[in-house]
N, C-alpha and C positions, 0 to 999 in steps of 0.2 A: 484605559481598557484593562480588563483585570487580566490575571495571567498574563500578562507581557513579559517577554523573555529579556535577558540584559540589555541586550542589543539594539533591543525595540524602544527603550527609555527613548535615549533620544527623541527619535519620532514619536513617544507618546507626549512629550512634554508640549512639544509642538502641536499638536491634536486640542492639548487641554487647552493652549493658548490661543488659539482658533474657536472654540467651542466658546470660550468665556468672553470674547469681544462680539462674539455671535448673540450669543445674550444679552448684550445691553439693552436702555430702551431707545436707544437711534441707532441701529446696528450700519447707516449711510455716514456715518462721521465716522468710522475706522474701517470704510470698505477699503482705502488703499490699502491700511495694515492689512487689512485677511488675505488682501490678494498677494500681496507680500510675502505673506508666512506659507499661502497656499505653493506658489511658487518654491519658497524654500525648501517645502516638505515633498513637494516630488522629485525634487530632485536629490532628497537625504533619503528619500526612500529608496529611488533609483539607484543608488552607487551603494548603499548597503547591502540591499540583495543582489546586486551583482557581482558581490566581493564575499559570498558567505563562507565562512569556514568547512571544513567538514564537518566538524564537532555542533554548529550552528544550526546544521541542516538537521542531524537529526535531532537536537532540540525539537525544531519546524514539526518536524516527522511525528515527533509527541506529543505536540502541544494539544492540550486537553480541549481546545473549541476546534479542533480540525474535524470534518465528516467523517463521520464511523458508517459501517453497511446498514445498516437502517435509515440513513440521513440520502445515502446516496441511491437508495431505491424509492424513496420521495425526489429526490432531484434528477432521476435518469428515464424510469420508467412508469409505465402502468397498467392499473391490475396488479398488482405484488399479492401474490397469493405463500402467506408463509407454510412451509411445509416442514413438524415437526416430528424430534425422535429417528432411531436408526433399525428402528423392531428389534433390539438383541439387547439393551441395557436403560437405554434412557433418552432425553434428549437435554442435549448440552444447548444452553443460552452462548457460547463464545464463540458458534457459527449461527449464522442467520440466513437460511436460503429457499428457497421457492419457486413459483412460477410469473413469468412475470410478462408483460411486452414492449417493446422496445421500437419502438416509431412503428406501429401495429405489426411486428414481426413477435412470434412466441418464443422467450427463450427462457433459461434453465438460468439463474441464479446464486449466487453465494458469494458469504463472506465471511471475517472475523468482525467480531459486533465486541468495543470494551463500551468502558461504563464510565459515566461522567461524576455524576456524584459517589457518595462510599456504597450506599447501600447497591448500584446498579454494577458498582465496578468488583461486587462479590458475588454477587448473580451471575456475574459474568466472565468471576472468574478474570480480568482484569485481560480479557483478550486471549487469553490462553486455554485450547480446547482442550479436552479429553481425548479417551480415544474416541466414545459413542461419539463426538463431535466429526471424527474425522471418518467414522460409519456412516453418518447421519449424511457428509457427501460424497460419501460410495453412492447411497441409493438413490442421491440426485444426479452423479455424474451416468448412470444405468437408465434412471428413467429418460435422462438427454439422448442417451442411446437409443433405446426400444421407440421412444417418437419421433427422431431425427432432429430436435433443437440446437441451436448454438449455445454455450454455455459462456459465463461470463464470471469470472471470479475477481474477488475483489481484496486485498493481500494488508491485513494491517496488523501484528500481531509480536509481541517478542518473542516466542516462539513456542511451543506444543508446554502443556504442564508438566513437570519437572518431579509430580509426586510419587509417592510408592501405589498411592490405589492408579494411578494413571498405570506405570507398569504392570501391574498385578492383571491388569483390563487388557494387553496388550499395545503400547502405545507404538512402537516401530512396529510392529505386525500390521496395525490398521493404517498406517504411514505408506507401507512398502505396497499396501495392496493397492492404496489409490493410485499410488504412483505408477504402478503395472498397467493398471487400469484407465488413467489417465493416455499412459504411452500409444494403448491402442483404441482408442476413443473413436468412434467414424463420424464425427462431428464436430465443428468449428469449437475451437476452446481459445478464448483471451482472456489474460490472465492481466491485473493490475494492479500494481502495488501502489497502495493509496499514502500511505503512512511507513510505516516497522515492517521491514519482510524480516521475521527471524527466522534463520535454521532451518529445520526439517519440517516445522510448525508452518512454514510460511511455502514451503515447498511440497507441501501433500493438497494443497489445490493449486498450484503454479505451474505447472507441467502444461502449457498452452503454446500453441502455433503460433500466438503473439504474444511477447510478455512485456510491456510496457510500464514507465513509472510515472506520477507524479514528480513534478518537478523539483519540488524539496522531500520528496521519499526518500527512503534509507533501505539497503537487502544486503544482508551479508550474514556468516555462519554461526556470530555469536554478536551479544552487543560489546560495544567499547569499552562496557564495564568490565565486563569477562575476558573480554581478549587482555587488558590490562593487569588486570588481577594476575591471569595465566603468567604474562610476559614477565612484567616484572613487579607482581606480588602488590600491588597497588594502584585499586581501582579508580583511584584519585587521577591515574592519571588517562582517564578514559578519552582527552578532546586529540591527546597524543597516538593514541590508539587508534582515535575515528580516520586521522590524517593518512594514515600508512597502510588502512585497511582496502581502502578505495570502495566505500556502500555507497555513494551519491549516487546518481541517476546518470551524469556525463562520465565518469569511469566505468561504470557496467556497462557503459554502450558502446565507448570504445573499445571493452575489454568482450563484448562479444556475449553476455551475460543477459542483458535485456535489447528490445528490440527499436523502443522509441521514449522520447519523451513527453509527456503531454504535461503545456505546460500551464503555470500556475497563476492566479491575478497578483499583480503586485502588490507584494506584503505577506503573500500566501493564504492556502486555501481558506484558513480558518479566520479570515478576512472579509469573504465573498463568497457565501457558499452558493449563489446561484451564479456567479460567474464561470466558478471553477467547475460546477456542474454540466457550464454550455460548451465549454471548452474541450469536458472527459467526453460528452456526449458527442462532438466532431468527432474524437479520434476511437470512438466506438462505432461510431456510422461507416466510417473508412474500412478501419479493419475489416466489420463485419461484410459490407461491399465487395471487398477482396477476397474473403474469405467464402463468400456463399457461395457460389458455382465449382470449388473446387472440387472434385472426385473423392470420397472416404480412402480410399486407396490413396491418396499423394497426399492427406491431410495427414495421413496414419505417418507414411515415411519422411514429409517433409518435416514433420514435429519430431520423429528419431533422429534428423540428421542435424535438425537445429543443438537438440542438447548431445547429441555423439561431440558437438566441435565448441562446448564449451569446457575450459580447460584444458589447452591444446599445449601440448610440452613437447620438446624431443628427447630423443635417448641418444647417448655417446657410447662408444664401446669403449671400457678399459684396456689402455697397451697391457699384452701380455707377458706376465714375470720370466723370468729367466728361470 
Protein backbone atom coordinates (compact mmCIF):
# COMPACT_ATOMS: atom_id res chain seq x y z
CA UNK A 1 0.00 0.00 0.00
CA UNK A 2 1.78 3.16 -0.75
CA UNK A 3 2.20 5.63 1.93
CA UNK A 4 2.26 3.15 4.63
CA UNK A 5 3.33 4.68 7.88
CA UNK A 6 6.42 2.71 9.78
CA UNK A 7 4.19 0.74 11.79
CA UNK A 8 2.06 -0.34 9.13
CA UNK A 9 5.27 -2.28 7.33
CA UNK A 10 4.62 -5.07 9.20
CA UNK A 11 0.96 -5.57 8.23
CA UNK A 12 1.91 -4.59 4.81
CA UNK A 13 4.41 -7.26 4.22
CA UNK A 14 1.86 -9.60 5.23
CA UNK A 15 -0.95 -8.05 2.69
CA UNK A 16 1.83 -8.42 0.03
CA UNK A 17 2.18 -12.07 0.94
CA UNK A 18 -1.49 -12.85 0.92
CA UNK A 19 -1.97 -10.94 -2.29
CA UNK A 20 0.78 -12.99 -4.14
CA UNK A 21 -0.41 -16.62 -3.22
CA UNK A 22 -3.76 -15.18 -4.14
CA UNK A 23 -2.28 -14.85 -7.52
CA UNK A 24 -1.22 -17.99 -8.35
CA UNK A 25 -2.89 -20.20 -11.00
CA UNK A 26 -4.51 -22.81 -8.21
CA UNK A 27 -4.93 -20.21 -5.55
CA UNK A 28 -6.85 -23.98 -3.71
CA UNK A 29 -3.37 -25.52 -3.07
CA UNK A 30 -2.30 -22.55 -0.48
CA UNK A 31 -5.75 -21.91 0.69
CA UNK A 32 -4.63 -23.20 4.20
CA UNK A 33 -1.49 -20.67 3.83
CA UNK A 34 -4.01 -17.51 3.33
CA UNK A 35 -6.04 -18.69 5.89
CA UNK A 36 -3.11 -18.78 8.00
CA UNK A 37 -1.73 -15.44 7.22
CA UNK A 38 -5.36 -14.08 7.18
CA UNK A 39 -5.62 -15.25 10.71
CA UNK A 40 -2.19 -13.76 11.58
CA UNK A 41 -2.87 -10.45 10.10
CA UNK A 42 -6.03 -9.74 12.22
CA UNK A 43 -4.63 -10.27 14.85
CA UNK A 44 -1.21 -8.03 14.14
CA UNK A 45 -3.56 -5.64 13.08
CA UNK A 46 -5.61 -5.97 16.22
CA UNK A 47 -2.83 -5.39 18.98
CA UNK A 48 -1.24 -2.72 16.88
CA UNK A 49 -3.91 -0.30 16.82
CA UNK A 50 -4.64 -1.07 20.17
CA UNK A 51 -1.32 -0.19 21.44
CA UNK A 52 -0.91 3.13 19.23
CA UNK A 53 1.49 5.83 20.49
CA UNK A 54 0.49 9.29 20.61
CA UNK A 55 2.99 10.37 18.14
CA UNK A 56 1.40 7.21 15.84
CA UNK A 57 -1.88 8.60 15.96
CA UNK A 58 -1.19 11.65 14.70
CA UNK A 59 0.92 10.27 12.00
CA UNK A 60 -2.96 8.43 11.36
CA UNK A 61 -4.32 11.96 11.74
CA UNK A 62 -2.18 12.96 8.41
CA UNK A 63 -1.94 10.28 6.48
CA UNK A 64 -2.55 11.71 3.03
CA UNK A 65 -5.34 8.75 1.78
CA UNK A 66 -7.45 9.70 5.02
CA UNK A 67 -11.08 11.59 3.80
CA UNK A 68 -10.78 15.37 3.43
CA UNK A 69 -14.48 17.37 3.48
CA UNK A 70 -15.14 16.87 0.05
CA UNK A 71 -14.62 12.98 0.38
CA UNK A 72 -16.92 13.15 3.45
CA UNK A 73 -19.82 15.07 1.68
CA UNK A 74 -19.88 12.06 -1.04
CA UNK A 75 -19.92 9.71 1.88
CA UNK A 76 -22.40 11.48 4.38
CA UNK A 77 -24.81 13.42 2.40
CA UNK A 78 -26.99 14.52 -0.41
CA UNK A 79 -27.51 17.24 -2.58
CA UNK A 80 -24.12 19.07 -1.63
CA UNK A 81 -24.81 22.20 -3.00
CA UNK A 82 -21.11 24.15 -2.77
CA UNK A 83 -21.44 27.57 -1.64
CA UNK A 84 -18.56 29.94 -2.66
CA UNK A 85 -16.68 33.32 -1.56
CA UNK A 86 -17.25 35.55 1.74
CA UNK A 87 -18.69 38.99 -0.42
CA UNK A 88 -15.72 41.09 1.12
CA UNK A 89 -12.35 39.49 -0.44
CA UNK A 90 -12.46 36.29 -2.19
CA UNK A 91 -13.11 32.85 -1.80
CA UNK A 92 -10.57 30.56 -0.21
CA UNK A 93 -10.37 26.71 -1.53
CA UNK A 94 -9.21 25.57 2.34
CA UNK A 95 -12.84 25.64 3.49
CA UNK A 96 -15.28 23.71 1.58
CA UNK A 97 -19.08 24.37 2.58
CA UNK A 98 -22.61 24.43 1.47
CA UNK A 99 -25.86 23.22 1.56
CA UNK A 100 -26.57 19.86 1.84
CA UNK A 101 -29.05 16.84 3.29
CA UNK A 102 -28.53 14.54 5.61
CA UNK A 103 -31.10 11.42 5.69
CA UNK A 104 -33.62 14.10 3.99
CA UNK A 105 -33.07 16.60 6.68
CA UNK A 106 -31.54 20.25 5.24
CA UNK A 107 -28.38 21.11 6.83
CA UNK A 108 -25.63 23.79 6.67
CA UNK A 109 -22.14 22.27 6.00
CA UNK A 110 -18.37 22.89 6.22
CA UNK A 111 -14.98 22.13 6.43
CA UNK A 112 -11.21 22.22 6.03
CA UNK A 113 -10.68 20.66 2.34
CA UNK A 114 -6.25 19.87 1.93
CA UNK A 115 -4.96 18.53 -1.11
CA UNK A 116 -3.61 15.32 -2.19
CA UNK A 117 -1.35 15.81 -4.86
CA UNK A 118 1.20 19.22 -4.97
CA UNK A 119 -0.69 21.15 -7.48
CA UNK A 120 -4.24 20.63 -5.17
CA UNK A 121 -2.42 20.96 -1.83
CA UNK A 122 -1.44 24.85 -3.08
CA UNK A 123 -4.84 25.44 -4.23
CA UNK A 124 -5.54 24.70 -1.02
CA UNK A 125 -3.27 26.08 0.59
CA UNK A 126 -2.36 22.66 2.36
CA UNK A 127 -5.56 22.88 4.77
CA UNK A 128 -4.81 26.09 6.03
CA UNK A 129 -7.49 28.94 5.60
CA UNK A 130 -7.32 32.71 5.19
CA UNK A 131 -9.18 34.88 6.75
CA UNK A 132 -11.98 35.32 3.53
CA UNK A 133 -11.98 31.40 4.47
CA UNK A 134 -13.12 31.89 7.96
CA UNK A 135 -15.78 34.85 6.37
CA UNK A 136 -16.76 32.58 4.02
CA UNK A 137 -18.13 30.47 7.35
CA UNK A 138 -19.55 33.49 9.05
CA UNK A 139 -22.03 33.78 6.23
CA UNK A 140 -22.88 30.06 6.36
CA UNK A 141 -22.98 29.87 10.06
CA UNK A 142 -25.86 33.33 9.54
CA UNK A 143 -27.59 31.66 6.77
CA UNK A 144 -27.98 28.36 9.28
CA UNK A 145 -29.29 30.96 11.31
CA UNK A 146 -31.88 33.08 9.34
CA UNK A 147 -33.41 29.26 7.94
CA UNK A 148 -33.09 27.34 11.23
CA UNK A 149 -30.67 24.51 9.83
CA UNK A 150 -28.41 22.32 11.86
CA UNK A 151 -24.92 22.88 11.01
CA UNK A 152 -22.29 20.38 10.88
CA UNK A 153 -18.61 21.12 10.72
CA UNK A 154 -16.08 19.00 9.96
CA UNK A 155 -12.26 19.91 11.61
CA UNK A 156 -9.05 18.85 9.82
CA UNK A 157 -6.49 21.27 9.51
CA UNK A 158 -2.97 22.40 11.17
CA UNK A 159 -4.14 25.34 11.96
CA UNK A 160 -5.40 29.00 10.30
CA UNK A 161 -2.31 30.55 7.74
CA UNK A 162 0.63 31.80 9.48
CA UNK A 163 1.25 34.71 6.70
CA UNK A 164 1.67 38.55 6.81
CA UNK A 165 -1.23 38.94 3.95
CA UNK A 166 -3.38 36.62 6.22
CA UNK A 167 -2.72 39.25 9.09
CA UNK A 168 -2.93 42.34 7.06
CA UNK A 169 -6.79 40.69 6.08
CA UNK A 170 -7.43 40.24 9.66
CA UNK A 171 -7.04 36.72 10.59
CA UNK A 172 -7.91 36.79 14.58
CA UNK A 173 -10.53 39.45 13.86
CA UNK A 174 -12.28 36.95 11.48
CA UNK A 175 -11.50 34.10 14.12
CA UNK A 176 -13.01 35.95 17.18
CA UNK A 177 -16.03 36.90 15.23
CA UNK A 178 -17.01 33.38 14.32
CA UNK A 179 -16.37 32.43 17.52
CA UNK A 180 -18.90 35.10 19.04
CA UNK A 181 -21.09 34.09 16.62
CA UNK A 182 -20.86 30.65 16.87
CA UNK A 183 -21.32 30.99 20.92
CA UNK A 184 -24.79 32.42 20.05
CA UNK A 185 -25.99 30.30 17.27
CA UNK A 186 -30.04 29.33 17.88
CA UNK A 187 -29.28 26.13 15.93
CA UNK A 188 -27.87 22.61 16.47
CA UNK A 189 -23.91 22.95 15.79
CA UNK A 190 -21.63 19.44 15.83
CA UNK A 191 -18.55 19.91 15.40
CA UNK A 192 -15.98 16.88 14.09
CA UNK A 193 -12.69 16.46 14.14
CA UNK A 194 -11.79 14.27 11.36
CA UNK A 195 -8.07 14.46 11.19
CA UNK A 196 -5.63 17.66 12.60
CA UNK A 197 -7.74 19.98 14.87
CA UNK A 198 -4.87 22.83 15.01
CA UNK A 199 -5.17 26.02 17.10
CA UNK A 200 -7.48 28.67 16.65
CA UNK A 201 -7.52 27.41 12.79
CA UNK A 202 -9.45 24.40 14.04
CA UNK A 203 -11.44 26.30 16.69
CA UNK A 204 -13.14 29.08 14.55
CA UNK A 205 -15.75 26.33 13.27
CA UNK A 206 -15.56 24.03 16.47
CA UNK A 207 -17.57 25.88 18.80
CA UNK A 208 -20.54 23.03 18.73
CA UNK A 209 -23.00 21.55 21.27
CA UNK A 210 -21.30 18.44 20.35
CA UNK A 211 -17.70 18.22 19.60
CA UNK A 212 -16.71 14.84 18.67
CA UNK A 213 -13.41 13.04 17.26
CA UNK A 214 -12.44 10.42 15.00
CA UNK A 215 -10.88 7.91 16.47
CA UNK A 216 -7.29 8.35 15.51
CA UNK A 217 -7.82 12.40 15.32
CA UNK A 218 -5.51 14.66 16.85
CA UNK A 219 -6.73 18.61 18.58
CA UNK A 220 -4.46 20.40 20.45
CA UNK A 221 -3.04 24.24 20.43
CA UNK A 222 0.04 23.69 18.34
CA UNK A 223 1.53 20.55 16.68
CA UNK A 224 4.34 18.43 18.14
CA UNK A 225 6.55 19.99 15.98
CA UNK A 226 6.14 23.38 17.55
CA UNK A 227 5.53 22.50 20.96
CA UNK A 228 9.03 20.81 20.75
CA UNK A 229 10.78 23.35 19.03
CA UNK A 230 9.25 25.82 21.79
CA UNK A 231 10.21 23.31 24.83
CA UNK A 232 13.25 22.37 24.13
CA UNK A 233 14.59 23.87 20.69
CA UNK A 234 14.15 20.66 18.78
CA UNK A 235 11.64 19.64 16.56
CA UNK A 236 12.99 16.27 16.23
CA UNK A 237 11.73 15.54 19.21
CA UNK A 238 8.10 16.13 18.23
CA UNK A 239 6.69 11.86 19.14
CA UNK A 240 8.04 13.15 22.88
CA UNK A 241 6.00 16.20 22.65
CA UNK A 242 2.80 14.36 21.16
CA UNK A 243 3.10 12.06 24.55
CA UNK A 244 2.79 14.90 27.29
CA UNK A 245 0.50 17.07 25.17
CA UNK A 246 -2.45 14.68 25.51
CA UNK A 247 -4.27 15.48 21.46
CA UNK A 248 -5.79 11.80 21.04
CA UNK A 249 -9.41 11.58 21.11
CA UNK A 250 -9.34 9.38 24.74
CA UNK A 251 -7.46 12.35 26.70
CA UNK A 252 -9.67 15.05 25.38
CA UNK A 253 -12.62 13.15 26.54
CA UNK A 254 -11.49 12.48 29.83
CA UNK A 255 -10.11 15.74 30.05
CA UNK A 256 -13.58 17.30 29.20
CA UNK A 257 -12.41 18.93 25.83
CA UNK A 258 -14.38 16.74 23.33
CA UNK A 259 -17.65 15.11 23.77
CA UNK A 260 -17.43 11.36 22.08
CA UNK A 261 -15.53 9.24 20.07
CA UNK A 262 -16.56 7.92 16.93
CA UNK A 263 -14.80 5.19 16.11
CA UNK A 264 -12.65 3.98 13.41
CA UNK A 265 -12.38 0.51 10.92
CA UNK A 266 -9.66 -1.32 11.76
CA UNK A 267 -6.43 0.04 10.42
CA UNK A 268 -8.13 3.51 10.16
CA UNK A 269 -10.17 5.63 8.20
CA UNK A 270 -7.94 5.80 5.32
CA UNK A 271 -8.36 2.09 5.00
CA UNK A 272 -12.21 2.02 4.51
CA UNK A 273 -13.61 5.00 3.59
CA UNK A 274 -17.11 3.72 3.25
CA UNK A 275 -16.92 2.07 6.55
CA UNK A 276 -15.66 4.84 8.33
CA UNK A 277 -18.34 6.96 6.52
CA UNK A 278 -21.28 4.38 7.97
CA UNK A 279 -19.92 4.70 11.29
CA UNK A 280 -19.56 8.95 11.29
CA UNK A 281 -22.97 8.84 9.83
CA UNK A 282 -24.38 6.78 13.21
CA UNK A 283 -22.93 9.11 15.36
CA UNK A 284 -24.20 12.09 13.31
CA UNK A 285 -27.93 10.68 13.32
CA UNK A 286 -27.63 10.33 17.23
CA UNK A 287 -26.33 13.60 17.88
CA UNK A 288 -28.49 15.30 15.55
CA UNK A 289 -31.67 13.11 17.07
CA UNK A 290 -30.78 14.65 20.48
CA UNK A 291 -30.15 17.69 19.46
CA UNK A 292 -33.30 18.63 17.21
CA UNK A 293 -36.05 19.33 19.64
CA UNK A 294 -33.98 21.25 21.93
CA UNK A 295 -35.19 25.12 22.45
CA UNK A 296 -32.50 27.93 20.73
CA UNK A 297 -32.52 29.12 24.07
CA UNK A 298 -30.88 25.91 26.04
CA UNK A 299 -28.78 25.23 22.80
CA UNK A 300 -27.44 28.91 23.19
CA UNK A 301 -26.59 28.28 27.06
CA UNK A 302 -25.97 24.64 27.03
CA UNK A 303 -23.05 25.33 24.48
CA UNK A 304 -21.66 28.34 26.86
CA UNK A 305 -21.74 26.21 29.75
CA UNK A 306 -19.99 23.24 27.82
CA UNK A 307 -16.87 25.38 26.81
CA UNK A 308 -17.24 27.86 30.37
CA UNK A 309 -15.96 24.24 32.00
CA UNK A 310 -13.37 23.42 29.68
CA UNK A 311 -10.10 24.22 31.36
CA UNK A 312 -11.17 24.12 34.97
CA UNK A 313 -8.29 24.95 37.56
CA UNK A 314 -8.34 26.24 41.08
CA UNK A 315 -6.99 29.20 42.75
CA UNK A 316 -5.11 28.99 46.24
CA UNK A 317 -4.67 32.04 48.24
CA UNK A 318 -0.92 33.06 49.24
CA UNK A 319 -0.24 33.05 53.25
CA UNK A 320 0.15 36.57 54.00
CA UNK A 321 3.92 38.05 54.60
CA UNK A 322 4.76 39.54 57.81
Amino acid sequence: MPDALDFEQPLLEIETRIAELQAVEDPSSVRDEIAKLDERLTRLRQRTFASLTAWQRTQLARHPRRPYMRDWCKLLFDDFLELHGDRLFGDDAAIVGGLARFEGRSVVVLGHQKGRDTREKIARNFGMPHPEGYRKAHRLFEMAAKFGKPVLTFIDTPGAYPGVGAEERGQAEAIARNLRLMAGLPTPIIAVVTGEGGSGGALAIGMGNRVLMLEYAVYSVISPEGCAAILWGDAGKAAEAAEVMKTTAPDLVRLGVVDGIVPEPVGGAHRDWDGAGALLKAALRQELAALAQTPPDELIGDRYEKFRRIGAFEETASPARA
